[in-house]
Backbone as JSON, one array per atom type, in Angstrom:
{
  "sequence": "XXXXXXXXXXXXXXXXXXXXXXXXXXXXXXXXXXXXXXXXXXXXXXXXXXXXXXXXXXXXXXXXXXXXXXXXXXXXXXXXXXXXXXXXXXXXXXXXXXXXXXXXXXXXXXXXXXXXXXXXXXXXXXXXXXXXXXXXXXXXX",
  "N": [[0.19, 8.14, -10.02], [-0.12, 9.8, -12.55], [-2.18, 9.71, -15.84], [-1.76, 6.9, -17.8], [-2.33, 3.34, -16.61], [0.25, 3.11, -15.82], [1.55, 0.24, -14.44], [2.48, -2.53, -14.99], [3.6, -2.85, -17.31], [6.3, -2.88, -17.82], [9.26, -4.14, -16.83], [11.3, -2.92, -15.58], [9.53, -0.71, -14.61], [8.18, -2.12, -12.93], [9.7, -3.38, -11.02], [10.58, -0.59, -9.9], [8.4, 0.22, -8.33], [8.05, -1.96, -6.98], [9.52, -1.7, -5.21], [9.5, 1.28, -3.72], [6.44, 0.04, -2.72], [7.46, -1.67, -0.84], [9.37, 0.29, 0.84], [7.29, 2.14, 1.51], [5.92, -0.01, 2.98], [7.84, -0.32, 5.24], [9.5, -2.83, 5.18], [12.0, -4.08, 5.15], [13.15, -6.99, 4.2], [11.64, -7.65, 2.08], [12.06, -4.93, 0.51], [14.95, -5.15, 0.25], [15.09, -8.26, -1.23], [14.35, -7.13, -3.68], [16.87, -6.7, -5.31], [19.72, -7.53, -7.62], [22.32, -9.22, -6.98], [24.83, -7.99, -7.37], [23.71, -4.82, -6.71], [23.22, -2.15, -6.29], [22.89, 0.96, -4.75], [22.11, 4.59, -5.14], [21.28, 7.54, -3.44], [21.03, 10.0, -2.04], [22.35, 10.54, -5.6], [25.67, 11.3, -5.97], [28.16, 13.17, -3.26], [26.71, 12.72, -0.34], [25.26, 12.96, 3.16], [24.58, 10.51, 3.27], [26.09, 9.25, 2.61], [29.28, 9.28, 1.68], [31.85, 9.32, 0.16], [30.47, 9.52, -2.26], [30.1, 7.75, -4.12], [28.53, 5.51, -4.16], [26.47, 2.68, -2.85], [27.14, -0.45, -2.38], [26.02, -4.1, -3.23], [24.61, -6.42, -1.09], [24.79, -5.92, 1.52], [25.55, -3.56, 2.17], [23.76, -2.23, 0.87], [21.68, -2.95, 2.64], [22.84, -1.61, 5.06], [22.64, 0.67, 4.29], [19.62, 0.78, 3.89], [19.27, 0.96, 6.95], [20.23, 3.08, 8.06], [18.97, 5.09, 6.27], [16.19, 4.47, 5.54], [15.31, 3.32, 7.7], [14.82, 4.51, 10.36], [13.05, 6.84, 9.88], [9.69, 7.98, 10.28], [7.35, 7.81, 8.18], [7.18, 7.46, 4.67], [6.73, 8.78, 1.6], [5.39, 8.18, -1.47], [5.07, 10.39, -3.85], [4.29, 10.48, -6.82], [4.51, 12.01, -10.69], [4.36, 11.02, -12.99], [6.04, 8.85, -14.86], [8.8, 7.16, -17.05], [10.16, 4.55, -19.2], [12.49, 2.38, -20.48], [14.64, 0.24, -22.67], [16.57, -1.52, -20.02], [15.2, 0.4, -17.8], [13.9, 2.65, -15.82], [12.3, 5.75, -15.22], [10.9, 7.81, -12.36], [9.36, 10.39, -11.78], [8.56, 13.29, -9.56], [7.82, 13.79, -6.1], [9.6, 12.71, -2.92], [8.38, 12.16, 0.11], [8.99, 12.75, 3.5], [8.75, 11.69, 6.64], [9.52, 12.44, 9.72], [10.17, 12.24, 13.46], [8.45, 14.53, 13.84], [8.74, 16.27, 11.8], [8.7, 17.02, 8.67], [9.48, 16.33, 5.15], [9.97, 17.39, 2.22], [11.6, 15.79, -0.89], [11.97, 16.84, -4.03], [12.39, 14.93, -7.03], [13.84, 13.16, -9.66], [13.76, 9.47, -9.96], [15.08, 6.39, -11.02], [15.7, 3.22, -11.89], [17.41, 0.43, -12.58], [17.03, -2.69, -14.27], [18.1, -6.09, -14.2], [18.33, -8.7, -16.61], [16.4, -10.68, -15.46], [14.6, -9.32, -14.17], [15.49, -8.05, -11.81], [16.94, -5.49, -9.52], [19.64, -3.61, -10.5], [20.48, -1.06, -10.36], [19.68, 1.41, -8.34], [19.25, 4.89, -8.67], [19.38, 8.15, -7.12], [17.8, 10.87, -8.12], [18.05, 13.86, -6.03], [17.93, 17.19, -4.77], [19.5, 18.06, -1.58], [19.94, 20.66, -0.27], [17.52, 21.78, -1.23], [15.4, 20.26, -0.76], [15.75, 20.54, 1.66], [14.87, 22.93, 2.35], [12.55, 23.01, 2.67], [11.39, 21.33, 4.86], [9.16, 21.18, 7.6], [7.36, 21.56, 10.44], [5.12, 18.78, 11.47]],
  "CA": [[0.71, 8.73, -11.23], [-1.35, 10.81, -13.62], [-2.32, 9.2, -16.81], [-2.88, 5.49, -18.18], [-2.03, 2.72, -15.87], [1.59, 2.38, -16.16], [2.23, -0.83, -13.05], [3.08, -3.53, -15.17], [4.1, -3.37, -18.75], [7.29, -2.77, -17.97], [10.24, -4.82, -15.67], [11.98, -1.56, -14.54], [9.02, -0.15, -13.68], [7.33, -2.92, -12.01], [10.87, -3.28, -9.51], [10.65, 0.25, -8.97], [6.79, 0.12, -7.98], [7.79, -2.68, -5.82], [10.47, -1.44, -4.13], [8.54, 1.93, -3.22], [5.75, -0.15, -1.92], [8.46, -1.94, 0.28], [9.96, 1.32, 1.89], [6.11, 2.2, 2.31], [5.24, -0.99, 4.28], [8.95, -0.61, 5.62], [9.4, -4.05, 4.99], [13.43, -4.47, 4.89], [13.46, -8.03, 3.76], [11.34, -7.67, 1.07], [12.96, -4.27, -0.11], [16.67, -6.05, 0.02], [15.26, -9.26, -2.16], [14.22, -6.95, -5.33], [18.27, -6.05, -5.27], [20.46, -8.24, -8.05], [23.34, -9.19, -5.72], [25.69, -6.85, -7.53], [23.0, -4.4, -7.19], [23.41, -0.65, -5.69], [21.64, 2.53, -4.52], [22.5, 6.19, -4.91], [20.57, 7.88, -2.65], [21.04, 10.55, -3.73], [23.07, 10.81, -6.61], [26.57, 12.22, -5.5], [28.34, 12.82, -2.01], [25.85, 13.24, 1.34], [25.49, 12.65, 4.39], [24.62, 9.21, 3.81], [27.61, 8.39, 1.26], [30.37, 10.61, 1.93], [32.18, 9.7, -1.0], [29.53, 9.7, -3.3], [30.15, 6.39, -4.78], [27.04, 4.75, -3.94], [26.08, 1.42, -1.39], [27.01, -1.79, -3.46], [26.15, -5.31, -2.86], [23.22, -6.11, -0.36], [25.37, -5.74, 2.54], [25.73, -2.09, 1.88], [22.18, -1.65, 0.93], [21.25, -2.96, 4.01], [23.24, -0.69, 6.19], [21.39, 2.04, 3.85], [18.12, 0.72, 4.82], [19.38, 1.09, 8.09], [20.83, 4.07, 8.15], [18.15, 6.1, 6.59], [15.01, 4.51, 5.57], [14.54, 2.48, 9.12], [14.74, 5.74, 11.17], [11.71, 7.5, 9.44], [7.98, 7.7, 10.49], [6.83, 7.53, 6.8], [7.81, 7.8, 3.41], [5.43, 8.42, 1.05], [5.89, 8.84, -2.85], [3.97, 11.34, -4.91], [4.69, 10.59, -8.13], [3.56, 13.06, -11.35], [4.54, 10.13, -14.0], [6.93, 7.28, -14.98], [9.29, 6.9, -18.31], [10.21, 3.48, -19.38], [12.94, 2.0, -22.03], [15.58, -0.36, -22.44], [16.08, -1.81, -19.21], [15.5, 1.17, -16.97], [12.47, 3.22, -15.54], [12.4, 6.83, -14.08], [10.01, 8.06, -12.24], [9.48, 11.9, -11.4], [7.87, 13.3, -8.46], [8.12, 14.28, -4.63], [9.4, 11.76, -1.81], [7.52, 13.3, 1.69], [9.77, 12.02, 4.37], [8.03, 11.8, 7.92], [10.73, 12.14, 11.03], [9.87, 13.17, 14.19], [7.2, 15.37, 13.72], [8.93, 17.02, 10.83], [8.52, 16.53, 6.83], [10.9, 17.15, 4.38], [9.71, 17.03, 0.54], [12.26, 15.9, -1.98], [11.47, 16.7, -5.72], [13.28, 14.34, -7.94], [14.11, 11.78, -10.51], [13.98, 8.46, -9.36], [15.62, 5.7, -11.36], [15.72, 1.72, -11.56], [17.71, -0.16, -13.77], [17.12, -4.22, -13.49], [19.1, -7.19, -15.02], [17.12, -9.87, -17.04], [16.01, -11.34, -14.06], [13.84, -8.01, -13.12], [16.38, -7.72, -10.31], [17.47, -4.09, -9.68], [20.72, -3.52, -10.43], [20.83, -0.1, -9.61], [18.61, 2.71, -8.06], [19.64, 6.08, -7.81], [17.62, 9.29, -7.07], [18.39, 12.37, -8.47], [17.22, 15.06, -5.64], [19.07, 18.05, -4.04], [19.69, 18.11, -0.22], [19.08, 21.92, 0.45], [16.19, 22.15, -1.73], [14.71, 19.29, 0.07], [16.01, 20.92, 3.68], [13.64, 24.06, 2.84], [10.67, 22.31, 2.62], [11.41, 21.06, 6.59], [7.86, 21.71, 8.27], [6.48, 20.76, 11.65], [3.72, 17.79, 10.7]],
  "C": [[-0.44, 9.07, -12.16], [-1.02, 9.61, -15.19], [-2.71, 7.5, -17.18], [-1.94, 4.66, -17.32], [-0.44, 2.66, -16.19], [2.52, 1.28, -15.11], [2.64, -1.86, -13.15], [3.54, -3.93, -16.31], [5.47, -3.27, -18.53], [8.57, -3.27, -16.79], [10.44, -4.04, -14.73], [10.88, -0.85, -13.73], [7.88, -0.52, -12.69], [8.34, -3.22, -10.57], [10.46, -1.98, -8.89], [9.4, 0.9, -7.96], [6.97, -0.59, -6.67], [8.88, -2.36, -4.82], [10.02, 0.17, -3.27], [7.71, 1.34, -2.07], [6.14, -0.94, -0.12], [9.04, -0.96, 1.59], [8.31, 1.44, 2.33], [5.65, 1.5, 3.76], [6.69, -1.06, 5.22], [9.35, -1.84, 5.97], [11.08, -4.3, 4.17], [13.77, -5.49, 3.77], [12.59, -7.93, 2.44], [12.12, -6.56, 0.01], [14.16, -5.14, -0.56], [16.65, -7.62, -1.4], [14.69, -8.36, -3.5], [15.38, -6.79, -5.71], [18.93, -7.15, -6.04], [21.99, -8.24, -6.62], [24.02, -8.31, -6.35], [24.93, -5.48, -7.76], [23.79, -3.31, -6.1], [22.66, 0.69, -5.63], [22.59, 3.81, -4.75], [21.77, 7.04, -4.75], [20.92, 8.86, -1.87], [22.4, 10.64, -4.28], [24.69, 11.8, -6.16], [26.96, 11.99, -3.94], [27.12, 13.31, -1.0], [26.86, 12.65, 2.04], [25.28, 11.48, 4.52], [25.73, 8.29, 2.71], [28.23, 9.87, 0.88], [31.12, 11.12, 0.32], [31.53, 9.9, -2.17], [29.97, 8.47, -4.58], [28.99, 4.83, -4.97], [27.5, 3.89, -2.74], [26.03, 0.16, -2.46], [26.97, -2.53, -2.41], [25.52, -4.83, -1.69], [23.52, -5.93, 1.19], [25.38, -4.33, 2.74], [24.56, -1.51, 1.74], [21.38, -1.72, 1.86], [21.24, -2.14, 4.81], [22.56, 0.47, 5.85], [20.37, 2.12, 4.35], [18.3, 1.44, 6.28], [19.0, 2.27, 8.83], [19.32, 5.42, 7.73], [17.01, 6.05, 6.05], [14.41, 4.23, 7.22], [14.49, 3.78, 9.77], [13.36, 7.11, 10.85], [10.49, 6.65, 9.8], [7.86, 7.23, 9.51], [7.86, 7.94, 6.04], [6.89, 7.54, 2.34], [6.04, 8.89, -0.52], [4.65, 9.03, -3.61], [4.53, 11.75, -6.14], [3.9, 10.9, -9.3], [3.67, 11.53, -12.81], [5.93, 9.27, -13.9], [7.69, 7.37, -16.82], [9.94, 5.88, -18.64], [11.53, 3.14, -20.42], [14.49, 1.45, -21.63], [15.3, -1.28, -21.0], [16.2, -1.25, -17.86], [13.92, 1.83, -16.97], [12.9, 4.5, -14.95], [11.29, 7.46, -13.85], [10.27, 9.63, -11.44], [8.51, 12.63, -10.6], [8.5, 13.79, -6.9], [8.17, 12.51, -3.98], [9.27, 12.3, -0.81], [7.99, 12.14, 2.47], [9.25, 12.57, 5.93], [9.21, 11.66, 9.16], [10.84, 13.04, 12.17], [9.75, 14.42, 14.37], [8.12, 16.69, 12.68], [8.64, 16.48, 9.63], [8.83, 17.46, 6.14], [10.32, 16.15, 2.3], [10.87, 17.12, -0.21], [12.18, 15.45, -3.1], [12.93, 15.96, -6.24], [12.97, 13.59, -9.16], [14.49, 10.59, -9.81], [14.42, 7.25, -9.89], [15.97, 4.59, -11.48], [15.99, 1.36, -12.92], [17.42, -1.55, -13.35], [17.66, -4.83, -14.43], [17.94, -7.57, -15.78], [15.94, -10.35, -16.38], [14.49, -10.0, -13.9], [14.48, -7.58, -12.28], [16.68, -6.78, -10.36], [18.61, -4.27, -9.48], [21.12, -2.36, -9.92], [19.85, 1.19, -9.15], [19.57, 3.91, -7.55], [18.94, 7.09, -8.29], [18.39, 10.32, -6.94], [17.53, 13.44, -7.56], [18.64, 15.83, -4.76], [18.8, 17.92, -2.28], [19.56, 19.55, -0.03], [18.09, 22.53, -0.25], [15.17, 21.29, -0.72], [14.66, 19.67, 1.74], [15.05, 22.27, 3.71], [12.61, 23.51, 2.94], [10.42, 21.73, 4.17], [10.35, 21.47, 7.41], [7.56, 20.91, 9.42], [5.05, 20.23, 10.67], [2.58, 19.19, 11.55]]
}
């Protein structure tokens, strides 16, 4: 991220730092414990293909099967993020996620989002990006 360190003044955006570096190292079990148990993803924001109804993935049972479903199945996942905005107890961070999957890569520009309890625990992540903006960008690596 461009500008002055922003990796630990702030709860929200120290979860969503660490939950990044989690999908990075694809490291399930660590991802799944930054998650308040009533915690939830929306990934992305609205109905897909990986949440039909567009209601999100509650409770870590659900976030799991997410992992499952469509971080575990990717080469990489890399986040190229332009900055970070902070307040209350929420963080968003704005930027490209470059998704690696057999021998293709698929850039999706978004907003990225982490709210956490007291605790630091994420209560909820969801990521504002479009699905056929993200499907042009589809390139052989």
């Amino acid at each position: 991220m461009t500008g002055p360190d922003r990796t630990t003044e702030h709860p929200a955006r120290r979860a969503g730092l660490a939950s990044q570096a989690a999908v990075r190292a694809k490291d399930r079990a660590a991802w799944l414990a930054l998650f308040a148990d009533d915690g939830w993803v929306e990934d992305p924001v609205g109905p897909s293909g990986f949440d039909p109804a567009g209601t999100g993935h509650h409770g870590h049972a659900a976030i799991a099967a997410f992992w499952d479903m469509a971080i575990a199945p990717t080469d990489s996942i890399e986040f190229l993020l332009t900055d970070s905005f902070a307040g209350g107890h929420e963080a968003a961070f704005v930027g490209t996620i470059r998704t690696r999957l057999g021998g293709t890569q698929i850039d999706a520009e978004g907003v990225f989002t982490y709210c956490v309890d007291p605790d630091g625990r994420i209560r909820s992540l969801r990521a504002f990006w479009e699905i056929d903006r993200a499907m042009a960008t589809a390139r052989p690596i």
